[in-house]
N, CA, C and O atoms as a MOPAC input file, in Angstrom:
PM7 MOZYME 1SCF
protein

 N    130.71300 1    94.43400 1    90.00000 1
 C    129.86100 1    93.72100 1    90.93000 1
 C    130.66800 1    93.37600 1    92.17700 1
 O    131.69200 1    92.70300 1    92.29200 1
 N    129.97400 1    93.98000 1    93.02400 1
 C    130.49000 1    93.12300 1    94.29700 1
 C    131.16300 1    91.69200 1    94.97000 1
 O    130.32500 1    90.80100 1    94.83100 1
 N    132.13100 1    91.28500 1    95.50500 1
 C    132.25000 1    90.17100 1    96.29500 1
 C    132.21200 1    89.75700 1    97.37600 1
 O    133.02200 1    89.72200 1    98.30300 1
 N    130.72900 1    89.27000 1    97.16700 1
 C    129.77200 1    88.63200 1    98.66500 1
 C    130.53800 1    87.22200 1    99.52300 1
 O    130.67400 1    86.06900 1    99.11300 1
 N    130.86700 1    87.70600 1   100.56900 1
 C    130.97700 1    86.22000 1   101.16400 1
 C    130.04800 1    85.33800 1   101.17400 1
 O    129.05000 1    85.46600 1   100.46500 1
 N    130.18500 1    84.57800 1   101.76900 1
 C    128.78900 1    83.17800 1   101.83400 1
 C    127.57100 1    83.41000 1   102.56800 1
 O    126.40200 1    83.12200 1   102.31400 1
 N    128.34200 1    84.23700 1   103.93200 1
 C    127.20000 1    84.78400 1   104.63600 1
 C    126.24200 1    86.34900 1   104.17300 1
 O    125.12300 1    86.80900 1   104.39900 1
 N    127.22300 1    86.66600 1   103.57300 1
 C    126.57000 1    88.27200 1   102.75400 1
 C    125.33600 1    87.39500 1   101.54800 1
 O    124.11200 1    87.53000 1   101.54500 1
 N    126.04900 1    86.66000 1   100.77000 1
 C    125.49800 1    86.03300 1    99.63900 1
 C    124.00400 1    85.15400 1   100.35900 1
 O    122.95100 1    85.01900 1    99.73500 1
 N    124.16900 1    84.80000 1   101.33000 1
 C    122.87500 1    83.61100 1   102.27800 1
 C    121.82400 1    85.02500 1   102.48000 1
 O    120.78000 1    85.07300 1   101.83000 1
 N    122.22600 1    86.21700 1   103.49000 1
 C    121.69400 1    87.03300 1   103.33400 1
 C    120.84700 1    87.57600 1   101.88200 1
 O    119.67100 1    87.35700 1   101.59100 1
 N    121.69800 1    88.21500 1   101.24000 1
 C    121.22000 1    88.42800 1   100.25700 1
 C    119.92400 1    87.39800 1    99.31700 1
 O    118.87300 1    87.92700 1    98.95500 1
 N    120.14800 1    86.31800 1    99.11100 1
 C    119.21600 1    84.93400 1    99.19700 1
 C    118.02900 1    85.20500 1    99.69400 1
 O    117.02700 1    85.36000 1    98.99700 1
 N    118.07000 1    85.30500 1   101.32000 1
 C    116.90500 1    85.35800 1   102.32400 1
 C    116.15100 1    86.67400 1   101.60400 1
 O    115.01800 1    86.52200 1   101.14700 1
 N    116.82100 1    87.95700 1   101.52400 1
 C    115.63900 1    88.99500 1   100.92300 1
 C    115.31700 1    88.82800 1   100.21900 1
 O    114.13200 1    88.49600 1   100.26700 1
 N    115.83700 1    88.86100 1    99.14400 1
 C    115.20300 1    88.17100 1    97.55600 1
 C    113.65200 1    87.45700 1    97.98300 1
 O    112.56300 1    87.96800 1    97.72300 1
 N    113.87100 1    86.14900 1    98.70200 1
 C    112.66200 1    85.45800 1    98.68900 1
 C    111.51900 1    86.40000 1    99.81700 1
 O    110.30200 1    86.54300 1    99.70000 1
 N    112.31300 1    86.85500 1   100.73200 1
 C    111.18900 1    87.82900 1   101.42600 1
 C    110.60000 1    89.10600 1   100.33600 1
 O    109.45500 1    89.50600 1   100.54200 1
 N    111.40000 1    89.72000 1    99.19300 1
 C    110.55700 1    90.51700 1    98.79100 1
 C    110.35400 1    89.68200 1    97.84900 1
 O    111.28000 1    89.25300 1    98.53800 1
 N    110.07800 1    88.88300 1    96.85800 1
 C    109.43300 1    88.02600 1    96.27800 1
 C    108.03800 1    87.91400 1    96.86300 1
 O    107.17600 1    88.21600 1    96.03800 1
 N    107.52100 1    87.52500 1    98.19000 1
 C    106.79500 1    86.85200 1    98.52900 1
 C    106.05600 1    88.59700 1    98.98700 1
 O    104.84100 1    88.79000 1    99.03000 1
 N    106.75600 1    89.32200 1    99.18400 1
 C    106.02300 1    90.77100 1    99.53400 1
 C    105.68200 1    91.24800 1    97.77800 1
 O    104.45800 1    91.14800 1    97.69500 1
 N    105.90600 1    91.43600 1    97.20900 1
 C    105.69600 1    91.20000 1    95.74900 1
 C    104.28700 1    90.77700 1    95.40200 1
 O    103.34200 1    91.48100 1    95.04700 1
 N    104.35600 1    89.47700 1    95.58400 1
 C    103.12900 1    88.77900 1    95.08400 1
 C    101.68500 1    89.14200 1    96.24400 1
 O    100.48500 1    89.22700 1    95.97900 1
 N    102.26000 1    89.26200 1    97.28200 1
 C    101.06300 1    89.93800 1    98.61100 1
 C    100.62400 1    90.82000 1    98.05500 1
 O     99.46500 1    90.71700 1    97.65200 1
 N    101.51800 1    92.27400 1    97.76600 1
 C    101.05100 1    93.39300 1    97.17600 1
 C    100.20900 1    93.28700 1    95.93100 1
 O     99.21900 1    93.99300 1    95.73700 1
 N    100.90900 1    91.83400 1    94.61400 1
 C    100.13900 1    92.11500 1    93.47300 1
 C     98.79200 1    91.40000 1    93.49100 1
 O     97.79900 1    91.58700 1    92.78800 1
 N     99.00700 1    90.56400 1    94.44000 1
 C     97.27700 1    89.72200 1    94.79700 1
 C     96.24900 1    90.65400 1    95.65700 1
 O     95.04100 1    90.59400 1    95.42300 1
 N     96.70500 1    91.39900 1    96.52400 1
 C     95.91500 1    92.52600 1    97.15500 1
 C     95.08400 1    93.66000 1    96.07600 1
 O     93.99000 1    94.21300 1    96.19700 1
 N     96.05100 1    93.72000 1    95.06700 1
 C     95.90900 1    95.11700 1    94.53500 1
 C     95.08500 1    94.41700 1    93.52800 1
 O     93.91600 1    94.78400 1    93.41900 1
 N     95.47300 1    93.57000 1    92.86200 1
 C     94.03500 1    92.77400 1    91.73800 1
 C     93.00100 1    92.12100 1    92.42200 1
 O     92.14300 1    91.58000 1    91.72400 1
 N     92.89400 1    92.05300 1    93.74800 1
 C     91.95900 1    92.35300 1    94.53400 1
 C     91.05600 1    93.09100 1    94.92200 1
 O     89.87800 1    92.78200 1    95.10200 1
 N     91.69500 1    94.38300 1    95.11100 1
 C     91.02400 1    95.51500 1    94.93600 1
 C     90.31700 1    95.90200 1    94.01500 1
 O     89.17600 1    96.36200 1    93.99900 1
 N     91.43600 1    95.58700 1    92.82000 1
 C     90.75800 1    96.29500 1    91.56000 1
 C     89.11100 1    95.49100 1    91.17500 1
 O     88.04100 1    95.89500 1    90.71900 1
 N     89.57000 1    94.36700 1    91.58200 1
 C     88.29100 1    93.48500 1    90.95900 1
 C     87.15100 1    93.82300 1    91.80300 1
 O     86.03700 1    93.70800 1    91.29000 1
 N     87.26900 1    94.34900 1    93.40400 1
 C     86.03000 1    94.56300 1    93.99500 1
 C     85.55100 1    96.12700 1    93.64500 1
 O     84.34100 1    96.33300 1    93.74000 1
 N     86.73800 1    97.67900 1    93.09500 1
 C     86.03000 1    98.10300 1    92.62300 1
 C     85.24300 1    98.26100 1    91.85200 1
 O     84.32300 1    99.07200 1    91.95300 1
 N     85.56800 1    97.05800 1    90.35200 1
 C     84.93600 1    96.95800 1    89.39600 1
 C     83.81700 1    96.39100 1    89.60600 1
 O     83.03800 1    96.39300 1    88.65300 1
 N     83.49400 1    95.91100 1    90.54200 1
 C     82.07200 1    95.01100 1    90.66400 1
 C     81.12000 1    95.95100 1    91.42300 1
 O     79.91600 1    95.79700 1    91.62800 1
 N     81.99600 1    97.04700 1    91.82600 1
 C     80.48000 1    97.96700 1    92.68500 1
 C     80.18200 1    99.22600 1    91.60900 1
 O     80.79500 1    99.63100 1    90.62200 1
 N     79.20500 1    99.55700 1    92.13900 1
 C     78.24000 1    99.97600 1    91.13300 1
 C     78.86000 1   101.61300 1    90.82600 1
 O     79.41200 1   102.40600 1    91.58900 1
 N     78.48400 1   101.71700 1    89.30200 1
 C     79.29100 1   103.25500 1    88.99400 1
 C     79.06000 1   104.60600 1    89.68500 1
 O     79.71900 1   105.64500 1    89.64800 1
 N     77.92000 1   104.27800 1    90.33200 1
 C     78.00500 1   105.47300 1    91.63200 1
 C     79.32200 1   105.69200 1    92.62900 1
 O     80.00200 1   106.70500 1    92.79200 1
 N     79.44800 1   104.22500 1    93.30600 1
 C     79.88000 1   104.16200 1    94.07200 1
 C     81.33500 1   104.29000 1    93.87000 1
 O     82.12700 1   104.63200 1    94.74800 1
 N     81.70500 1   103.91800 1    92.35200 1
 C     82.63400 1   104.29900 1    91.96700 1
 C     83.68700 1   105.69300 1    91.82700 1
 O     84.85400 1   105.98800 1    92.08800 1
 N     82.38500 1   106.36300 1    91.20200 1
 C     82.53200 1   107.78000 1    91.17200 1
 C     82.41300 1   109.16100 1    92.73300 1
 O     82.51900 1   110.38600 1    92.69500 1
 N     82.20600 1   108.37800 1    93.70400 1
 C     81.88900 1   108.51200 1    95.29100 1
 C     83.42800 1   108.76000 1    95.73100 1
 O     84.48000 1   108.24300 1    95.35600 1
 N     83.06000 1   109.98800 1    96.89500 1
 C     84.89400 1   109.97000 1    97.31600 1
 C     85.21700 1   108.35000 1    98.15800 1
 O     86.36300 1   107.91400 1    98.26400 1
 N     84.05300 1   107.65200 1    98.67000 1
 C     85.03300 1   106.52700 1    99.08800 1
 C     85.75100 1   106.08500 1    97.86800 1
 O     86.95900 1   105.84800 1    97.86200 1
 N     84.88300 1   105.97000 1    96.71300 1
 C     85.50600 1   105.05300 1    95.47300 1
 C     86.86700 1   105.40800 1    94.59600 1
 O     87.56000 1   104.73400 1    93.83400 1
 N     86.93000 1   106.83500 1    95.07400 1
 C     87.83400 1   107.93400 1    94.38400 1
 C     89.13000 1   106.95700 1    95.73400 1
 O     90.01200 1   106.18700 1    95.35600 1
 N     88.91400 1   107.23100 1    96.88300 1
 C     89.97900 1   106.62200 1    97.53400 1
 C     90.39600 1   105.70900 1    97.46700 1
 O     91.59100 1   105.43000 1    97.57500 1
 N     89.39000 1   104.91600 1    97.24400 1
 C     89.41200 1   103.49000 1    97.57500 1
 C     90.35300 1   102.70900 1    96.33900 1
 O     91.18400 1   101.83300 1    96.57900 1
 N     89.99900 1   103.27400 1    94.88000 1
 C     90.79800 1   103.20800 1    93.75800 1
 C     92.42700 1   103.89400 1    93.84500 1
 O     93.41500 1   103.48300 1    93.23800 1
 N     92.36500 1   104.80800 1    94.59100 1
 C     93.66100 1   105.70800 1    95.11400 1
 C     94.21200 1   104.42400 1    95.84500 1
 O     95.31000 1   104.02100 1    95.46200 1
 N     93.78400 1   103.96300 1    96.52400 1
 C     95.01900 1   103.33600 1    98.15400 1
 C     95.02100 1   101.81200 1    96.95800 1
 O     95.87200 1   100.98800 1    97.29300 1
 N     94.07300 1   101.35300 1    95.50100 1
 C     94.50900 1   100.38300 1    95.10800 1
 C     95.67600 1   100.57500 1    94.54100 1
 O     96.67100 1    99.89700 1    94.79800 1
 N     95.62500 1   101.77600 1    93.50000 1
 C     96.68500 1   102.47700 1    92.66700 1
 C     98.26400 1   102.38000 1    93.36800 1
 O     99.33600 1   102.01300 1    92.88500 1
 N     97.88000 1   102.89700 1    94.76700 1
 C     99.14100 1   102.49600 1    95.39900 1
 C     99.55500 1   101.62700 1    95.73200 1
 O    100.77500 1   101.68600 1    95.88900 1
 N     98.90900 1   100.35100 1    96.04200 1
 C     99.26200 1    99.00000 1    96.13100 1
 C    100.02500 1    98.36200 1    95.08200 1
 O    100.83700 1    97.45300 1    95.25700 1
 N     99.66200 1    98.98000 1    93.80900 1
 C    100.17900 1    98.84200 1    92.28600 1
 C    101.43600 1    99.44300 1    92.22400 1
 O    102.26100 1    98.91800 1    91.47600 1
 N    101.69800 1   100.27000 1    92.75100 1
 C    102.75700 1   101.54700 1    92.55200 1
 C    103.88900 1   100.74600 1    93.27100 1
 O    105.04500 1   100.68900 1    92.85300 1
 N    103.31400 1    99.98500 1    94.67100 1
 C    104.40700 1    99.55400 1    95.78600 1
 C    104.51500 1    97.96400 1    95.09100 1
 O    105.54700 1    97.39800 1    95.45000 1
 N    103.70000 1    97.19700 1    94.22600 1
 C    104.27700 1    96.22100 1    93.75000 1
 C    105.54100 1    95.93000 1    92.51700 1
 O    106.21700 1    94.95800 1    92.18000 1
 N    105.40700 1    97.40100 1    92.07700 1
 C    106.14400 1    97.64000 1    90.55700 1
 C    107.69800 1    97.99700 1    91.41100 1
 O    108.79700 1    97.52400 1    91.12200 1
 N    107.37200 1    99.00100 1    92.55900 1
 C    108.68300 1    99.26100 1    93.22100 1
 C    109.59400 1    97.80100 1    93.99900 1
 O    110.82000 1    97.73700 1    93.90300 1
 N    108.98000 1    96.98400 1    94.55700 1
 C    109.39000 1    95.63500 1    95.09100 1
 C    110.14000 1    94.69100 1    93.67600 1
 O    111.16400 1    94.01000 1    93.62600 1
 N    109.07800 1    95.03700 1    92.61300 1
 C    109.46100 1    94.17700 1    91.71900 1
 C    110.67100 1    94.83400 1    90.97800 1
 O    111.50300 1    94.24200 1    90.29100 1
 N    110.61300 1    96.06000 1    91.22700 1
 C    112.80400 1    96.56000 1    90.58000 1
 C    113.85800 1    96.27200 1    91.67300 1
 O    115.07800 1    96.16800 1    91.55100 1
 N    112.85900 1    96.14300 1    93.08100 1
 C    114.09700 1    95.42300 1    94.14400 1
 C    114.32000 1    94.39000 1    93.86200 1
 O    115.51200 1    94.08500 1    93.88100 1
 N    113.45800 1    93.48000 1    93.51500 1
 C    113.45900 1    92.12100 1    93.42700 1
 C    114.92500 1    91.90400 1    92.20900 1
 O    115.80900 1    91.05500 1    92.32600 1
 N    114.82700 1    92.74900 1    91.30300 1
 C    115.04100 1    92.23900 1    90.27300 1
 C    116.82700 1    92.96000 1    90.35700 1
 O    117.68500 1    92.65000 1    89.53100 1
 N    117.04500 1    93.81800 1    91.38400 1
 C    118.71600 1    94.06700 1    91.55800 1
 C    118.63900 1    93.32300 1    92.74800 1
 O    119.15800 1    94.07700 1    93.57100 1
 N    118.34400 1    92.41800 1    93.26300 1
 C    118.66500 1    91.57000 1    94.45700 1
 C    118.99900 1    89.93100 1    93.50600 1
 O    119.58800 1    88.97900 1    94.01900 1
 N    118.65300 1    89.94300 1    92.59000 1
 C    118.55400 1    88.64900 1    91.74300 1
 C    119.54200 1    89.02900 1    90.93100 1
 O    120.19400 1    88.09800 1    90.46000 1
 N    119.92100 1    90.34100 1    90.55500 1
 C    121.20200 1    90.51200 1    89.55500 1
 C    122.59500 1    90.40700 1    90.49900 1
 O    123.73200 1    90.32400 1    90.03300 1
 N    122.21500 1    90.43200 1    92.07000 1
 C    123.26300 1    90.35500 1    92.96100 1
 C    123.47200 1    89.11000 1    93.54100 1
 O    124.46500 1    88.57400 1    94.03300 1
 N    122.18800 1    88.73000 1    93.35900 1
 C    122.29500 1    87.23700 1    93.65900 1
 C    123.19300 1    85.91000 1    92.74300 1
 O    123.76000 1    84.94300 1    93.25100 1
 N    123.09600 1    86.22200 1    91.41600 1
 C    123.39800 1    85.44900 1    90.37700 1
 C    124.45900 1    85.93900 1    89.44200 1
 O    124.87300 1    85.33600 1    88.45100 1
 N    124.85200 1    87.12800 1    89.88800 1
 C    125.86500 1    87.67400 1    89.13300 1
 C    127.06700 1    87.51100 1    89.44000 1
 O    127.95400 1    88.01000 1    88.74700 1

């Protein structure tokens, strides 16, 4: 493991809580999504908007799981 000065280590600190907080944006957006596709009707579901629209949620999912393995070597650098 690395040895962070105070100012590397303050840095390091500050992202952590910035992707933390990008984290939870992404996972509240995306169970957002999911919940408004589930509420429209199975046509609309099965519709290329719905085909997309489930696509660009999927990826919202995809980019919260990726934040959340940053998160989680920024916290092993943080505390280690």
């Amino acid at each position: 493991m690395a040895e962070y000065t105070k100012k590397q280590k303050a840095a390091l600190k500050k992202a952590l809580a910035l992707v933390e907080k990008a984290t939870d944006i992404l996972r509240q957006e995306a169970e957002e999504s999911q919940q408004t596709f589930d509420d429209r009707s199975e046509r609309w579901q099965d519709s290329e908007k719905g085909d997309a629209f489930q696509e660009a949620t999927d990826e919202l999912e995809r980019l919260a799981d990726e934040a959340d393995t940053l998160k989680d070597g920024l916290e092993g650098e943080v505390n280690g």
